[in-house]
Wavefront OBJ file of the C-alpha trace (Angstrom):
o trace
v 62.185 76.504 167.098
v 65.222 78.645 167.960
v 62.974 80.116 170.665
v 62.385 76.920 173.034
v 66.334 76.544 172.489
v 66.648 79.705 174.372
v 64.400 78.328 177.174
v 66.346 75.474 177.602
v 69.521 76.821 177.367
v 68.445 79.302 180.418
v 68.062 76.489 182.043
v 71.622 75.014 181.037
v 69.155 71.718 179.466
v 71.093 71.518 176.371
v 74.571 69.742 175.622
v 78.173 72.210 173.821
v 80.316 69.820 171.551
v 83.492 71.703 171.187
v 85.420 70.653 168.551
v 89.355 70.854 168.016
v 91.134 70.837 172.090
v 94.124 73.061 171.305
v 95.342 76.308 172.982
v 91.612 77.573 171.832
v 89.062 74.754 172.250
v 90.617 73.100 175.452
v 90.272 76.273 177.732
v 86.693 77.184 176.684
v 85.651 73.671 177.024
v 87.171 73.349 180.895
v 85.172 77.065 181.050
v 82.127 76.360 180.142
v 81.822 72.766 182.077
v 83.134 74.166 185.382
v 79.763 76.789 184.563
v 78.119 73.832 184.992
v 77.268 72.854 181.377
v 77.321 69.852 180.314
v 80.317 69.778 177.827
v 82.081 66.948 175.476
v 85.178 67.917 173.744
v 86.024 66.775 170.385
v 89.251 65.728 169.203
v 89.855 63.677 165.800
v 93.263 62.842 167.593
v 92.467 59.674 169.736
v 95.937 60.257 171.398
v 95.320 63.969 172.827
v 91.985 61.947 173.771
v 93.838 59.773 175.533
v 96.452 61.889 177.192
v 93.508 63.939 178.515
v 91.539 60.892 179.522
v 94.413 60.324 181.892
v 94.636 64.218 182.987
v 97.888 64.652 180.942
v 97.555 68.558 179.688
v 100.817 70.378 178.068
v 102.554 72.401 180.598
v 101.399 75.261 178.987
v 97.747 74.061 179.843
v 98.922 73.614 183.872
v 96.819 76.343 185.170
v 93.400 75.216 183.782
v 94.645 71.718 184.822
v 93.257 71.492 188.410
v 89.851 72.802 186.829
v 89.866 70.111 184.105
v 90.358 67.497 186.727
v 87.120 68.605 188.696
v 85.218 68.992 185.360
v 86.269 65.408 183.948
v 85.824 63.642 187.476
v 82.555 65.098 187.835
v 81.193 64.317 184.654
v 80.409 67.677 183.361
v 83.193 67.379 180.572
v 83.370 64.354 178.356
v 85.836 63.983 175.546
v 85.258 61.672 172.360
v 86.518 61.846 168.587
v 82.900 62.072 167.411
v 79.884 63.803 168.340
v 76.704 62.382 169.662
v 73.134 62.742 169.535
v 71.164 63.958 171.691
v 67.202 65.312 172.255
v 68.304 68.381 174.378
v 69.326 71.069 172.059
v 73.124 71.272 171.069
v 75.691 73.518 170.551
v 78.746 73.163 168.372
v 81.546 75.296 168.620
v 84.122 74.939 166.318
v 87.925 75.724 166.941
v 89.899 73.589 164.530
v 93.217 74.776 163.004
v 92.998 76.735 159.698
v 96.002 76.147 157.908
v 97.626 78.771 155.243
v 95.219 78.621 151.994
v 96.995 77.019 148.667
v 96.002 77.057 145.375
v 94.668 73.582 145.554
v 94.386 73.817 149.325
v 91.386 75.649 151.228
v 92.083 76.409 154.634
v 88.308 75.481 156.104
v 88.932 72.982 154.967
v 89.070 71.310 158.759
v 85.967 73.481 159.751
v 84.165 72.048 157.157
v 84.820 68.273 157.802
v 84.117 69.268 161.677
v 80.370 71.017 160.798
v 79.810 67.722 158.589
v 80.597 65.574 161.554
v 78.014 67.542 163.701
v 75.352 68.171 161.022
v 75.485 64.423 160.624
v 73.506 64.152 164.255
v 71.881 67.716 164.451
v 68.412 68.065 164.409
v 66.175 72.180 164.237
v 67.128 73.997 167.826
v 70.715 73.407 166.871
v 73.706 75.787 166.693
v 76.994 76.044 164.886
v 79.276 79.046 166.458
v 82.725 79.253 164.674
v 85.692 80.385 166.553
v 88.389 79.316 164.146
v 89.976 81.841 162.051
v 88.426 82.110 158.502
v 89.294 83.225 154.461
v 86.412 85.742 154.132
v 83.253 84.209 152.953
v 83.857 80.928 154.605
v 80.765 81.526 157.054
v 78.401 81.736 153.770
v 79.938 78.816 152.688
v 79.145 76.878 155.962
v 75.772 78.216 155.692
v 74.787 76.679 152.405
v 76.542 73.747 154.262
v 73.730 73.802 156.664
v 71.016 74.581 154.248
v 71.691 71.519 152.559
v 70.690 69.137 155.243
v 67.517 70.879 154.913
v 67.686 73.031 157.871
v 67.028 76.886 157.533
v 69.503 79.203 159.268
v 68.167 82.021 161.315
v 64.482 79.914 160.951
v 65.017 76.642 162.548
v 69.278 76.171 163.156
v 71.217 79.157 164.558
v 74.763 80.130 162.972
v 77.094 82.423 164.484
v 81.000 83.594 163.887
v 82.939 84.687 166.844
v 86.690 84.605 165.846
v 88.632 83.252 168.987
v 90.923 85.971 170.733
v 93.469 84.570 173.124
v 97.101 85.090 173.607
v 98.968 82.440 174.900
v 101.044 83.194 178.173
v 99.343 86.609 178.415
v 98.963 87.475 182.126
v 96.452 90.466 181.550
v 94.238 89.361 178.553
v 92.650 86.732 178.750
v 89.757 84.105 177.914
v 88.178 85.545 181.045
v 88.454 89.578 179.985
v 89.057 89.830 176.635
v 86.001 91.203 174.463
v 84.346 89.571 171.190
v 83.091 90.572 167.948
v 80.695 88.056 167.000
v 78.449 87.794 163.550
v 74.795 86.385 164.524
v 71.763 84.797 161.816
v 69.233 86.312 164.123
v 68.368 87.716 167.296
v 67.630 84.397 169.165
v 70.999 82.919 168.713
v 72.641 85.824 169.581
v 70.352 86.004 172.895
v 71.642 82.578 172.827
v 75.499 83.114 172.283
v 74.747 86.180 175.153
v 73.899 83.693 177.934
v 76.983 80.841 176.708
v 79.604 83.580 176.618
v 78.113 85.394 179.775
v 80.212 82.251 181.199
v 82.903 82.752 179.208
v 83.924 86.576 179.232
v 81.054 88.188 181.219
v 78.990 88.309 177.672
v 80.949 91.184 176.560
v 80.036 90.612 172.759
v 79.991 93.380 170.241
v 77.633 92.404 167.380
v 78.188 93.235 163.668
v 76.160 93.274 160.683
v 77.308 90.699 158.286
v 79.870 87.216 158.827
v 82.218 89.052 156.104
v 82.859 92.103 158.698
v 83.203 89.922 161.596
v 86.129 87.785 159.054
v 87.565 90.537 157.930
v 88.325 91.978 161.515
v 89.960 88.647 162.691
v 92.535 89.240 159.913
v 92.967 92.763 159.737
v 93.617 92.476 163.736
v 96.591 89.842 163.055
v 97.991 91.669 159.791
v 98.270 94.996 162.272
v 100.506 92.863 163.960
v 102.369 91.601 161.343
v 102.597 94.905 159.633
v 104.068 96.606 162.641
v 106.337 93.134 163.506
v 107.835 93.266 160.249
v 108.051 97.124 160.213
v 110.392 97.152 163.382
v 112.690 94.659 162.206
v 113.346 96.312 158.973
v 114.100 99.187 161.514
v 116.675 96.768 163.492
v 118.594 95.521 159.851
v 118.648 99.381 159.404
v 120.117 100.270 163.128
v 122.471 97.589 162.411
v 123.995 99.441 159.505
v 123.836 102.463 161.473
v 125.457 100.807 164.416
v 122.452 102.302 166.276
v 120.679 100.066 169.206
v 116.931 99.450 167.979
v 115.699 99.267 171.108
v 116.987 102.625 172.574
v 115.118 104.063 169.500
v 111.884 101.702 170.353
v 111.792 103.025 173.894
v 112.150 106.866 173.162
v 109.702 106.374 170.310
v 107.381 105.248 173.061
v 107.400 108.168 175.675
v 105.026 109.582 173.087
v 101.582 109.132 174.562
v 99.709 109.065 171.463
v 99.643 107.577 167.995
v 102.146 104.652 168.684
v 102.457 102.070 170.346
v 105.965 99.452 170.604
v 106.884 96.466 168.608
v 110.062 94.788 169.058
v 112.440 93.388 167.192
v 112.621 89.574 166.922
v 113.509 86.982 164.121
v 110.408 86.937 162.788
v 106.475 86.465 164.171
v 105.813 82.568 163.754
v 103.108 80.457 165.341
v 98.958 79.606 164.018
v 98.158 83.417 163.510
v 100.113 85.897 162.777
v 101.478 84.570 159.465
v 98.363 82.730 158.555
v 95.328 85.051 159.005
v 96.920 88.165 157.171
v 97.132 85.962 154.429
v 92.969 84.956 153.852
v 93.090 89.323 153.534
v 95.740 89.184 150.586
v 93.696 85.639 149.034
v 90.237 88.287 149.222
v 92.047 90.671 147.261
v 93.356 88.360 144.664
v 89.628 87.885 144.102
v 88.977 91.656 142.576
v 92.417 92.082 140.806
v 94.159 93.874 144.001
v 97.683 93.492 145.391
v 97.531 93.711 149.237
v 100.925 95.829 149.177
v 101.527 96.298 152.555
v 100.785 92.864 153.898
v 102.740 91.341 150.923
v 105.759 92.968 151.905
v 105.278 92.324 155.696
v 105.326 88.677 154.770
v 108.157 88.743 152.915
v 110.234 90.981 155.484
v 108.982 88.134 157.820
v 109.982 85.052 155.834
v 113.508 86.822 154.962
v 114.179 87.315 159.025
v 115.708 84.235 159.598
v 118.239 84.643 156.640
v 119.188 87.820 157.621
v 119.780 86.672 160.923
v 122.027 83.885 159.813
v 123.538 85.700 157.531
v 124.852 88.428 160.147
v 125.768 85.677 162.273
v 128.054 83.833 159.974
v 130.011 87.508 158.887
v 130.562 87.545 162.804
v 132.264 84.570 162.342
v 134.504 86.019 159.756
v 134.844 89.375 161.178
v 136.640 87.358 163.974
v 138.397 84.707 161.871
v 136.743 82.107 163.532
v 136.943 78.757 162.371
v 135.123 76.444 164.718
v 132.086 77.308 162.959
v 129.279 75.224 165.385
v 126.081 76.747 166.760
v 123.454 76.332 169.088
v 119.903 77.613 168.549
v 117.956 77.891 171.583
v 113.896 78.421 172.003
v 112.424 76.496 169.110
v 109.263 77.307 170.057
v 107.391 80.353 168.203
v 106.702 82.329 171.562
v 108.033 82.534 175.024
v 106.734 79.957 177.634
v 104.659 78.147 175.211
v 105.632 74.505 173.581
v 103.980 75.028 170.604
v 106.562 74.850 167.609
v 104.721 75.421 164.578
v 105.820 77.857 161.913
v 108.893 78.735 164.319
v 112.047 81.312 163.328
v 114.063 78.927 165.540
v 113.631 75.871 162.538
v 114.419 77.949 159.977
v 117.361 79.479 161.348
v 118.638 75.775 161.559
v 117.813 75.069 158.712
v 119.739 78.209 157.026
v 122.507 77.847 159.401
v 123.474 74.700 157.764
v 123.755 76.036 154.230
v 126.626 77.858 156.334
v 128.462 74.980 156.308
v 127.720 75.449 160.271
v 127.403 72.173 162.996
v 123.625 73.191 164.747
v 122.676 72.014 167.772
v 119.115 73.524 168.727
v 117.677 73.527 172.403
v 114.019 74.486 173.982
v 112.847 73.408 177.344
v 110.167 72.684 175.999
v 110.948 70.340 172.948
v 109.479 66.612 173.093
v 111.726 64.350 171.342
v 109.029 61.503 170.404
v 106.991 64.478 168.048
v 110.012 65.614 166.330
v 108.989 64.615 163.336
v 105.846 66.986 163.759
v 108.183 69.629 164.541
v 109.367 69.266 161.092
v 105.990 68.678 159.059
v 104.440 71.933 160.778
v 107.901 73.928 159.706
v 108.255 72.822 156.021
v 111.754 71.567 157.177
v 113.884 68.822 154.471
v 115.995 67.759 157.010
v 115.546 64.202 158.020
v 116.597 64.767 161.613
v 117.432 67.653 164.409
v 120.075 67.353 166.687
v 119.026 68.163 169.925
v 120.660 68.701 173.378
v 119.162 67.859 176.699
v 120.462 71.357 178.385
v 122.676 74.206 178.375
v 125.109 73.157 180.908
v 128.705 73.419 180.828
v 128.876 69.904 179.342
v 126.474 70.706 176.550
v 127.404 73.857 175.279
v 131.408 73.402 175.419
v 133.119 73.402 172.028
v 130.350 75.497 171.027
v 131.642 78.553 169.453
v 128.051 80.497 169.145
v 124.272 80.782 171.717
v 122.096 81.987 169.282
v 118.925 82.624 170.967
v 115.787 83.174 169.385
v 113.259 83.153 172.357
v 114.091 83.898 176.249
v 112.075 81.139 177.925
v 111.583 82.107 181.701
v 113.269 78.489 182.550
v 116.547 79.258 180.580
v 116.811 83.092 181.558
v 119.012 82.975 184.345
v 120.916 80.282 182.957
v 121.648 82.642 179.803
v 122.449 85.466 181.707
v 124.994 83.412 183.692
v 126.595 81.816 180.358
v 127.340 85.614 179.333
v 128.347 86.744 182.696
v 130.738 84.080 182.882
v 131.931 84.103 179.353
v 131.106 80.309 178.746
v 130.721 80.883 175.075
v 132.216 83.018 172.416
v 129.801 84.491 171.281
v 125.817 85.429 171.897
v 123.557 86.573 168.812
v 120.260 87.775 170.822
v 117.482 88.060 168.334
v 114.894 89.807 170.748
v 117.403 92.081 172.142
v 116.886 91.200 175.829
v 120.204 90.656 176.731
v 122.277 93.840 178.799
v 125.606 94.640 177.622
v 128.409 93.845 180.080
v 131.938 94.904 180.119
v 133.141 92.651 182.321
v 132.217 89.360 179.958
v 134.694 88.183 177.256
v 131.839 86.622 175.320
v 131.138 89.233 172.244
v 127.190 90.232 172.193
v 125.731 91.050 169.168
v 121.895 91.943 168.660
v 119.250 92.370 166.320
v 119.446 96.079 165.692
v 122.213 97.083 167.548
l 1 2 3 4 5 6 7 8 9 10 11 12 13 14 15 16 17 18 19 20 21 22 23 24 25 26 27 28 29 30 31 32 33 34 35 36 37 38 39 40 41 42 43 44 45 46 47 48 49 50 51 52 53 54 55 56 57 58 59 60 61 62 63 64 65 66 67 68 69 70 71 72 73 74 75 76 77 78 79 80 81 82 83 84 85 86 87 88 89 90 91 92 93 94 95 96 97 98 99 100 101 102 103 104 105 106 107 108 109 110 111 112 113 114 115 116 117 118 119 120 121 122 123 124 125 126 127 128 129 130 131 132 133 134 135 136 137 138 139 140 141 142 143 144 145 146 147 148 149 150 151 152 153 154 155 156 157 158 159 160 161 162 163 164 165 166 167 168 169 170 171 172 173 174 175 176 177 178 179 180 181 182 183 184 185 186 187 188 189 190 191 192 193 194 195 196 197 198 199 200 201 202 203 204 205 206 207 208 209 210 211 212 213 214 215 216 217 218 219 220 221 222 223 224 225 226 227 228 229 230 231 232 233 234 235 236 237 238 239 240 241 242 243 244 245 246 247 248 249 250 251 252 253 254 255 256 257 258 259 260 261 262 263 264 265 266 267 268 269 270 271 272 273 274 275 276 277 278 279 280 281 282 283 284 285 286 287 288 289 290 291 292 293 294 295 296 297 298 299 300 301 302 303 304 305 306 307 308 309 310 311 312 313 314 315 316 317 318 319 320 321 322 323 324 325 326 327 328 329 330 331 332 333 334 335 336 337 338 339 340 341 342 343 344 345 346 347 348 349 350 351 352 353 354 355 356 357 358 359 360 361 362 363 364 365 366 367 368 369 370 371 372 373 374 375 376 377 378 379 380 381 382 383 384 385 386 387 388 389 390 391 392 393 394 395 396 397 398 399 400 401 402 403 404 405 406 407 408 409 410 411 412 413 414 415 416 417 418 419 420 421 422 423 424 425 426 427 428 429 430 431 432 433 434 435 436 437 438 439 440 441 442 443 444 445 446 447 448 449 450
């Protein structure tokens, strides 16, 4: 059966239902149509169905947007909430969010409700490839999934895991260049999975031997990060004890040319990966009566950033006898450049700040207004409302006693560097430790690890 798939697929006679359009599914889908497959892209939220009906991408999304526009106008892309039927053979490819696991909470628990929706109109020739991040042994579990509706994978009905690899924003690496690891049921869907991601990354797959090894890479590859995240800012509370700059330590550390590579400091790694997928690693280990030490205390050193941070800010304060105690917080989203805002220091801090006793203001370019109460689901925030202000000009930031700025958006860079230069504001708390010390500015600097 899987056989005549591969004929028709050679031929691009075959339909790819990718499901979840986010920073993952959106970009593969626009790929693969403008290959000239015939692509629909599945989206339980009818308003990002909508907004993309009517060629409305996020800004982050701008430089896939003229392709999308060709794609959707000439019919190669489609986009629904559901998935169809069809007699040419199909391919699903699932990228739905994975959200931390709970004790009463399973975080496939998306991936499973989106293989249900396309098992639900699958027939034998059929494929499932999973791109989302998984807890290790969630692949088994979708296979039994399959093997319910009476289909046998690797006979009839192809399976495959290949964890998605993309960083947002990154000029060098991306969907384009950046190899995959990918788990296959047999050897005619990953002949299969060859030719689809031939379109997608030149076909630059490396196979493994089970879905468990292809899982437990996606995680260990995020918990590296995490590790060595978490690692460098316990460096940077350290240099500040010291009174020793972080970064002129990062920098010397890295004119060695082997066995290290730099990290830098920040108020701590937010976002859909980094603190999530280490996690499935430490949930494994649970499992056998093991303590994942090292990632444990990289989480916590990550969840404790943000108090530190405000913590150091607010003995500033009374290091200078300061009594207008009123902040601003400014790049709410987890990463440069990007508007996504979930799991973001920037909330937190806000959130701590105010236990201060401090007013908050918070600012990001990129901050929507009409999903603010989104903005506080995905960051586990109490508070009923944000106050937010429109800019950082003179008339927004005056009786403002404090920029505290947790990510240096490209828009807002110059317009930092000029409230420093020209002393605008007391004082600066730079969390990534991009700011350059000047003597001529009355505005006191102070940065993480310095």
């Amino acid at each position: 059966m899987l056989e005549e798939t591969i004929k028709e697929i050679n031929e691009k006679k075959c339909t790819i239902e990718i499901f979840g359009l986010g920073y993952v599914g959106l970009p593969l889908a626009v790929r693969l149509a403008c290959s000239s497959f015939f692509v629909i892209g599945i989206d339980i939220n009818q308003e990002k169905i909508a907004n993309l009906s009517q060629n409305n991408l996020n800004e982050s999304e701008w430089e896939i947007k003229d392709d999308f526009e060709t794609a959707y106008k000439n019919g190669k892309l489609s986009l629904s909430t559901t998935p169809q039927k069809y007699d040419v053979p199909k391919i699903g490819i699932i990228s739905v969010p994975t959200p931390v696991p709970k004790p009463n909470f399973k975080s496939n628990v998306h991936v499973l409700s989106a293989v249900e929706s396309f098992l639900k109109v699958a027939k034998k020739g059929d494929i499932i490839i999973l791109e989302s991040s998984l807890e290790i042994g969630a692949t088994e579990e979708v296979q039994k999934l399959i093997e319910s509706k009476g289909f046998i994978v690797g006979k009839d009905f192809g399976l495959a895991y290949c964890p998605e690899r993309i960083d947002p924003q990154n000029k060098k690496w991306n969907l384009e260049n950046i190899p995959r690891v990918i788990y296959c049921s047999d050897s005619f869907t990953f002949e299969i999975c060859k030719f689809i991601y031939h379109h997608v990354n030149s076909g630059r797959l490396i196979k493994v031997s089970t879905p468990k090894v292809a899982e437990i890479i996606k995680s260990f590859e995020n918990s590296f990060r995490l590790v060595n995240i978490s690692l460098v800012n316990e460096l940077a509370i350290l240099c500040d004890k010291l009174g020793v700059s972080v970064r002129e330590v990062i920098e010397g550390a890295a004119t060695k040319p082997f066995g290290y590579a730099p990290f830098y400091t920040g108020a701590g790694a937010g976002g859909h990966c980094i603190p999530k997928d280490p996690a499935f690693l430490v949930e494994s280990s649970k499992k056998f009566g093991i303590e994942f030490q090292t990632i444990e205390n990289a989480l916590k050193i990550n969840s404790l950033m943000p108090q530190y941070i405000t913590s150091s800010i607010n003995k500033i304060f009374e290091t200078q006898k300061m009594n207008n105690k009123s902040i601003i917080i400014c790049g709410l989203s987890y990463k440069t450049d990007l508007e996504d805002m979930r799991d973001s220091p920037g909330f937190k801090i806000i959130h701590e700040m105010k236990k201060f006793g401090f007013k908050v203001v918070g600012y990001d370019p990129f901050y929507k207004k009409e999903l603010s109460h989104k903005y506080l689901l995905e960051n586990n925030i109490p508070d009923s409302e944000i106050e937010i202000i429109p800019n950082l000009e003179d008339q927004s930031i005056n009786n403002f006693s404090c920029l505290c700025i947790v990510q240096h958006h490209t828009k807002t860079k110059s317009r930092i560097k000029e409230i420093y230069t020209q002393s605008l504001i007391p004082i600066i708390y730079d969390c990534q430790n991009k700011l350059q010390s000047n003597s001529q500015s009355n505005t006191i600097l102070k940065t993480l690890g310095s």
